[in-house]
N, C-alpha and C positions, 0 to 999 in steps of 0.2 A: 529672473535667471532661467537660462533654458535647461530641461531636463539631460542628464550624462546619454540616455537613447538617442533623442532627438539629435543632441549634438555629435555622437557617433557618427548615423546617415550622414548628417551634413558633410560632417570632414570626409564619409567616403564618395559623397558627391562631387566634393571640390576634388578628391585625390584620380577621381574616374573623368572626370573634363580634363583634369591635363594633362592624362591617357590617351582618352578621347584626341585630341591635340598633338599628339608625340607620333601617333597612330596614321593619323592625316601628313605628316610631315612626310613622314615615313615611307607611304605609297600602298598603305593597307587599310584600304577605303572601309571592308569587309567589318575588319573588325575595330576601326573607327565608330563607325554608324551601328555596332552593337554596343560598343562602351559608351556611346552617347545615350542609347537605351538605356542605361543603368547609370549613368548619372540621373536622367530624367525619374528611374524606379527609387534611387534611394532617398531624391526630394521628395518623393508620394509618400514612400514610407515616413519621412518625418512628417509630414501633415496629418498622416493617417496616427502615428504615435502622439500628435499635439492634442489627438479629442480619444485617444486612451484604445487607441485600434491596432491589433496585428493580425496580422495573414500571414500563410506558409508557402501562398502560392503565388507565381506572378501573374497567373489571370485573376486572383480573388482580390490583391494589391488592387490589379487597374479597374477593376466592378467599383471596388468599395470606393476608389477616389470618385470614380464618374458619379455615382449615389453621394456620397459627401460633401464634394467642391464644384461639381459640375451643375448638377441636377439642380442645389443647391441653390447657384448662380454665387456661390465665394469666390470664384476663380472664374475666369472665362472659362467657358467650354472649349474652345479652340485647344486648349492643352491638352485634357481627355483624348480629342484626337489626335493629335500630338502625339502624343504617346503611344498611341491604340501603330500607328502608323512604325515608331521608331520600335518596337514592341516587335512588328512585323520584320523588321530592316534588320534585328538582332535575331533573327533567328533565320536568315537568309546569310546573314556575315557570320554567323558561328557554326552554320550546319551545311556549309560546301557552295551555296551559290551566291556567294559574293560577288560573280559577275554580275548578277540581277542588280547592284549595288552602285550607280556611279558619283563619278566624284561629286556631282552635284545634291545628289540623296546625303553623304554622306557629309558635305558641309554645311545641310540644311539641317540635319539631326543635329551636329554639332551646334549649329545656331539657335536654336529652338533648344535646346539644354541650356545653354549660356543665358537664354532669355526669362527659361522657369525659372532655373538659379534664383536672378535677383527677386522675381514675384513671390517662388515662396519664400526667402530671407524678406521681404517687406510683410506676406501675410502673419508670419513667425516671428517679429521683430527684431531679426538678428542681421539686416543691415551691414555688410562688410565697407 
């Protein structure tokens, strides 16, 4: 059984991808491609909660996954940056230059969330 934290993130991962998504439809690329960012941060946080980990900040979040899963080799590296990238894209879409932002960035953030989703659900075994 998954821990009541763990399962928390989860459901606000799931609930921020079909944000993420509504966002995109929408024509608000900006802050698409940051709610994709936080779909992606609240999957780290549950991995980083599966081996008993919290952080306050969302640089010490993305440190401690790249040291945990990255560095590790539990996860592909590719996500780390990943992240490191969509990390970047949310604070371009939340702090005015969302033009920097185009639809292309923003449906690959989106895609690249959609894609951790199921990895961490298979590294967590929680499988939808």
């Amino acid at each position: 059984m998954i821990a009541p934290e763990i399962k928390k993130s989860l459901d606000y991962a799931d609930e921020s991808h079909k944000a993420a998504q509504v966002l995109i439809k929408g024509g608000f690329i900006g802050f698409s491609a940051a709610q994709s960012y936080y779909t992606m941060f609240y999957l780290v946080e549950a991995l980083l909660l599966s081996k008993g980990l919290e952080f306050s900040s969302h640089s010490a979040v993305i440190a401690a996954y790249g040291k945990e899963f990255s560095k590790t080799g539990l996860l592909d590296p590719k996500y780390h940056r990943r992240l490191i990238v969509a990390e970047e894209r949310r604070e371009d879409g939340h702090y005015g230059a969302s033009q920097n932002i185009s639809d292309e960035d923003a449906l690959e953030s989106f895609e690249w969330a959609a894609e951790f989703m199921q990895v961490v659900r298979i590294y967590l075994g929680v499988e939808k």
